[in-house]
Steps between C-alpha positions, in 0.01 A plus 500: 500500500362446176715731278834377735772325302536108643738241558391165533696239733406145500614131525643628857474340831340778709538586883257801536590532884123606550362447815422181402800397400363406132759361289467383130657182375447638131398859437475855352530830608369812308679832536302829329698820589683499869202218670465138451136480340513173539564172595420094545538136421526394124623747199363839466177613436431475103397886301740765687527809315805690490742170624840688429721155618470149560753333752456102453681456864529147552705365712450806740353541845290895539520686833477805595818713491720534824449744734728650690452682848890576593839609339752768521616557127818675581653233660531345172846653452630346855447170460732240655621697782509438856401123406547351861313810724177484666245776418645803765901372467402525069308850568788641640779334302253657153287826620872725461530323095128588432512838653672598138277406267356766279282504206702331236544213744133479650362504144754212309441255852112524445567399132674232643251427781168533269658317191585194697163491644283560180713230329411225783157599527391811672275694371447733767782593715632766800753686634509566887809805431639681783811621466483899349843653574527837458558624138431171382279594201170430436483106648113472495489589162775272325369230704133554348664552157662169486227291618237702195806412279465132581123488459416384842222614749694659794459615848779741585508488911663840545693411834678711748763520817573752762637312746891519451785360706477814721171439607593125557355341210719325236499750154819710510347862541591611179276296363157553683259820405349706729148471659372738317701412129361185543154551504471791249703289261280210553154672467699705181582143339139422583346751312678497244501158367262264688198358282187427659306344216396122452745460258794705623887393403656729778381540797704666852511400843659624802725321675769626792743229511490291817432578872877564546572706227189750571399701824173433601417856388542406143298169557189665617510766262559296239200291560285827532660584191412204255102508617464845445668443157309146403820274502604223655753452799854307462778397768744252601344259825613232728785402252747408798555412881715796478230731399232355789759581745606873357158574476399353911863726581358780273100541596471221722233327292590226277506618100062398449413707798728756380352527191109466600619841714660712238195379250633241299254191477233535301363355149675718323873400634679245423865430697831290359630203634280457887752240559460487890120556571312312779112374503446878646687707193332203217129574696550891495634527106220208429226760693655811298520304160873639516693340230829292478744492224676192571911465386602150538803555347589788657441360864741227422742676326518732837401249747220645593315239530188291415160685460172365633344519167229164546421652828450882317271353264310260720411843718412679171756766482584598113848340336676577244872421358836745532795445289650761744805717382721307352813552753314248667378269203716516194263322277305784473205252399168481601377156381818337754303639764191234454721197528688702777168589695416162491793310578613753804160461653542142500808513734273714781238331752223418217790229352321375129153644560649851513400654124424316233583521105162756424545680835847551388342637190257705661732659704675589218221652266137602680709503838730774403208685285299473834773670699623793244093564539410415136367148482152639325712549227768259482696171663213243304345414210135602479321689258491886511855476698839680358675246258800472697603092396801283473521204284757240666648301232453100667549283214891553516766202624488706907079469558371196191483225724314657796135474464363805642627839352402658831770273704751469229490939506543536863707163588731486211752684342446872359241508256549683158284768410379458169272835500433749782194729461441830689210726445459264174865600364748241495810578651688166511518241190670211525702567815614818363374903567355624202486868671899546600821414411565206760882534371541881518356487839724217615805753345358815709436322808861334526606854424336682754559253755880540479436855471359504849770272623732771430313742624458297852848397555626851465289686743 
């Protein structure tokens, strides 16, 4: 790293997330080309060559940047509907308005969806899309476009459904591929844009929707599919009581079992939601390292529910945070979901000893790297790692008078971002993207949202 341009960070507080936990109450960080080089206690080490910046940030509190492990960026542009639904009444009352959706619309909703993010936070972010109607345009591809344009590391989830009302699952039919479209556009969308290297900033995984949007054909293949390719494995899992008792009508097994049969546990899977999961479904994904992307948010904005996230991580099974689409959690925001996580989790069996601030924290960073299957690289702050960081302004009237910057960012209000780093380019500076035009996309979004509320009402 010795000819790599640096920036030097210090006079921060410093929550590394490591597995030790190891925090700094004063310290600096040293960035040299997309890694942290280094870090510690005190100011910087004295004689760096080639130190291109110096950020004095007092008053600030370091962490890794947000991760996170579930989202649908389309449903940016149908926010605020079917407010008072639970999860299959609000599928139903929405599938026939996202069924129209075509390029111009996916593209402007994951401006929306990625700017919001990267502005609160996240540094690496990803898409679980599923819904390719036919002559929609190229989906995969605008979606990919607008998350390089924002400057954040990305895991497009390239979903699927072929399960349509005719075959007794909830999609309208016109909006479900085939079998066979399915997987050859998956494995297509594969090849042509996942990154396998350390340091990738897109990277594809494959993802059929949820057990009943997708035959069990398409599960199993799918599966067989992503290991022969190298990529991970994506779905929707125990999100509701309605979806334990379609899937006991459907395959008599309950939606765990159902999975372990088609091939879906496994290290390199990681599920949304797992609302409803007994000691039986927490001990199989803890056994298969299968991965959770919790939604608090989400599950109380449909009413799905309160997950068993103490009891997940007491097993040992890998947790990360979901914004989920945001039909089902307007704020769009990441850094909610910490406060959220923690606060939600408090109202199930574990009462106040369910998560605490850091855990919060950790779900939130090396939890969600740890589930998207990149936590060598990022989700804490060691040397040789990506420099993916977020400096949380603290010093400001909402977080001065609470001692510890770790509790005053996950139990108090929204923290501003002062600076955002990703792959050692800074995206966000003082609360505002310095790679888009948060306005213009704010414009387009409105825009295409009425656009496809015009569309919808007149089909």
């Amino acid at each position: 790293m010795a000819a790599a341009q640096r920036t030097v960070i210090e006079n921060c507080s410093i929550a590394t997330v490591d597995a030790d936990d190891t925090e700094y109450a004063s310290g600096y960080l040293v960035l040299a080309g997309n890694r942290i080089e280094g870090l510690g206690a005190g100011t910087a080490p004295e004689g760096l060559e080639n130190v291109v910046r110096r950020i004095d940030a007092t008053g600030h509190l370091a962490t890794p940047g947000l991760v996170n492990t579930h989202h649908h960026f389309y449903q940016w542009i149908t926010r605020g509907l079917a407010t008072d639904h639970n999860l299959f009444d609000w599928l139903v009352a929405l599938y026939p308005v996202w069924a129209r959706i075509d390029e111009p619309m996916a593209y402007a909703a994951a401006q929306g969806s990625l700017a919001m993010m990267a502005r609160g936070g996240v540094t690496t972010a990803m898409d679980h899309h599923y819904v390719y109607p036919l002559g929609a345009g190229d989906l995969s591809g605008a979606i990919i476009r607008a998350a390089r344009e924002t400057g954040v590391r990305f895991t497009l989830a390239r979903g699927s459904m072929d399960r349509g009302e005719k075959d007794g699952g909830l999609p309208p039919d016109f909006a479900v591929e085939t079998l066979e479209d399915a997987l050859a556009a998956t494995e297509a969308t594969v090849r042509e844009h996942h990154d396998a290297s350390p340091d990738a900033m897109t990277q594809v995984a494959v993802a059929p929707c949820s057990p009943f949007s997708v035959s069990t054909e398409l599960m199993r293949e799918a599966a067989e599919s992503a290991r022969r390719l190298g990529v991970r494995l994506h779905t929707h899992g125990s999100e509701t009581v309605e979806e334990e008792k379609f899937c006991h009508e459907l395959f008599g097994m309950g939606p765990t079992d159902y999975f372990e049969s088609t091939g879906w546990l496994g290290e390199d899977v990681w599920m949304a939601h797992c609302v409803h999961m007994n000691d039986s479904d927490i001990a199989a994904f803890a056994r298969t390292k299968t991965g959770v992307a919790h939604c608090p948010s989400s599950n109380a904005r449909l009413a799905a529910g309160i997950a068993r996230v103490p009891d997940m991580l007491a097993a040992g099974v890998p947790v990360g945070l979901g914004v989920d689409g945001t039909a089902s959690n307007e704020s769009g925001e990441l850094h909610t979901e910490l406060r959220n996580a923690l606060l939600i989790n408090r109202l199930g069996a574990h009462k106040e000893a369910a998560l605490t601030a850091r855990q919060a924290l950790r779900l939130g960073t090396h939890g969600g790297a740890r589930v998207l299957g990149r936590a060598a690289e990022t989700g804490s702050l060691e040397a040789g790692k990506l420099a993916d960081l977020v400096l949380w302004r603290m010093d400001t009237l909402a977080h001065s008078s609470i001692a510890d910057p770790v509790t005053a960012l996950v139990f108090g209000a929204a923290a501003p971002v002062t600076a955002s780093f990703v792959n050692g380019r800074q995206i966000v500076e003082d609360g505002r993207l310095l790679t888009v035009d948060e306005d213009a996309i704010a414009r387009t979004t409105r825009d295409q949202a009425r656009r496809l509320a015009r569309i919808a009402a007149q089909r």
